[in-house]
N, C-alpha and C positions, 0 to 999 in steps of 0.2 A: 816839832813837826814829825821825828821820828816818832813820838810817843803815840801820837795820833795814826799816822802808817801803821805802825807794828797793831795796837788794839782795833782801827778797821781790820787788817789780813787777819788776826786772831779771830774777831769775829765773824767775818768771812768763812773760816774754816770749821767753826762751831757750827753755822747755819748750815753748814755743805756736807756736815760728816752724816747725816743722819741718810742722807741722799748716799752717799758711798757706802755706809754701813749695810744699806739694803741688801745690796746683793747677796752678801754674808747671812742674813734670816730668811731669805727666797728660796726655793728651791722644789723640785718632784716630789717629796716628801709631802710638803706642807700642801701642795696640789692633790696629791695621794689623801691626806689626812683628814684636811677640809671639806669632803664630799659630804653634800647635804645626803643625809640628815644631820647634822654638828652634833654629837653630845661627848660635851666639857670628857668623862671619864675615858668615852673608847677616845678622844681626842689623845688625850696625856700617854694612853697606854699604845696608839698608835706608834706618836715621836718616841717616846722611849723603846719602842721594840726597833725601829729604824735605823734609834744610832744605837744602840746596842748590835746590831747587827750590820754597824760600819765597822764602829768599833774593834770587833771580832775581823772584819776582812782586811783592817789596816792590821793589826796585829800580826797577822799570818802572814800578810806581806812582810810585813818587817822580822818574823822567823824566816822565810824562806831566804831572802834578802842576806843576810846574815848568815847562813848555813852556806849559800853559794858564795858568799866572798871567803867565805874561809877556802871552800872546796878549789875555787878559781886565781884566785889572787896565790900566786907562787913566792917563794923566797924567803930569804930571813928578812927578817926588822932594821939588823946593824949583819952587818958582811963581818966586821970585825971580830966579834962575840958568837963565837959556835954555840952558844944557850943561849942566844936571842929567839924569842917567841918567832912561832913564822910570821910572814906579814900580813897574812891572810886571816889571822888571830886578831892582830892590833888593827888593820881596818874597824874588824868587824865590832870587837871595842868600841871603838873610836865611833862607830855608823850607831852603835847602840845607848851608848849615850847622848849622840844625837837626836836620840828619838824620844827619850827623856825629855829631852832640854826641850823638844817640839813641841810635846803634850803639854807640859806647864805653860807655852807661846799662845800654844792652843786652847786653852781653860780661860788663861786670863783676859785674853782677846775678846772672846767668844762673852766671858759675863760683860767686859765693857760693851760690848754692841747691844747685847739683850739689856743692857742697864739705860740704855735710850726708852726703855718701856719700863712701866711701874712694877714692882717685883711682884705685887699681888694680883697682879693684870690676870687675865686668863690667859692670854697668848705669853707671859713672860720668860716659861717654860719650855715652851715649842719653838720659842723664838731662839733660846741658849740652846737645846739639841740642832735645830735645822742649821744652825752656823758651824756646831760640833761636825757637824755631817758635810759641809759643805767643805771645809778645813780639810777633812778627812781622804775625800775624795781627791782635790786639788794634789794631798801631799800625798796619796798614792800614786799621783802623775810624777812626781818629781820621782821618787822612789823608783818607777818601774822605767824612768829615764836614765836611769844609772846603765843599764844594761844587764843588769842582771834576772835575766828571766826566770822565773821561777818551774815555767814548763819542761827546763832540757833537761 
């Protein structure tokens, strides 16, 4: 009985991921891109100019992001150790590897969703940037939740 439970919910969740995935490949972009007249080439060079140009504003979020927690974040690392880096250093460390570890979350995510479409599709392309881009944005929310504005 359990064996039977557990493969319905597996396959439950197979038939429902492509339905959840959507939102990940949907987005102003691809509303943006798709305006008739369609052609396949300005299409490709559309989504790539898009998230290239997400790309670039998460980035500079995550330098500004960075420069301010060093600037902001006061103190030593260890109280104990007077050559303790400040703490305002290892945050920003810490925040910048985070953002490593993000983009890999982010790459691999992003081919499994576009990997619900055939790799030679026309759309299979536009489908891996609009999710890149969607990612993108979402985790500039989180970023710019931290408090660290990058305007003051």
């Amino acid at each position: 009985m359990k064996t039977k439970l557990m493969i319905f919910t597996t396959t439950m969740l197979l038939l429902h991921f492509p339905l959840a995935a959507k939102g990940l490949y949907e987005g102003e972009e691809a509303t943006q891109c798709y305006k008739p007249p369609v052609d396949v080439h300005l299409l490709n060079n559309c989504f790539s100019a898009a998230e290239e140009k997400s790309n670039r504003k998460l980035d500079a979020l995550i330098h500004n992001t960075s420069e301010k927690i060093k600037k902001t974040v006061l103190g030593s690392s260890n109280y104990k150790d007077p050559d303790a880096p400040p703490l305002g250093e290892v945050y920003s460390q810490r925040f910048l590897k985070a953002q490593i570890l993000w983009k890999q979350y982010k790459n691999e995510l992003c081919l499994a969703v576009a990997g619900e479409i055939p790799e030679d599709s026309l759309t299979y392309y536009q489908s891996l940037e609009q999710c890149q881009i969607n990612l993108n944005k979402r985790h500039m929310e989180e970023i710019e939740a931290m408090g660290f504005d990058s305007d003051e």
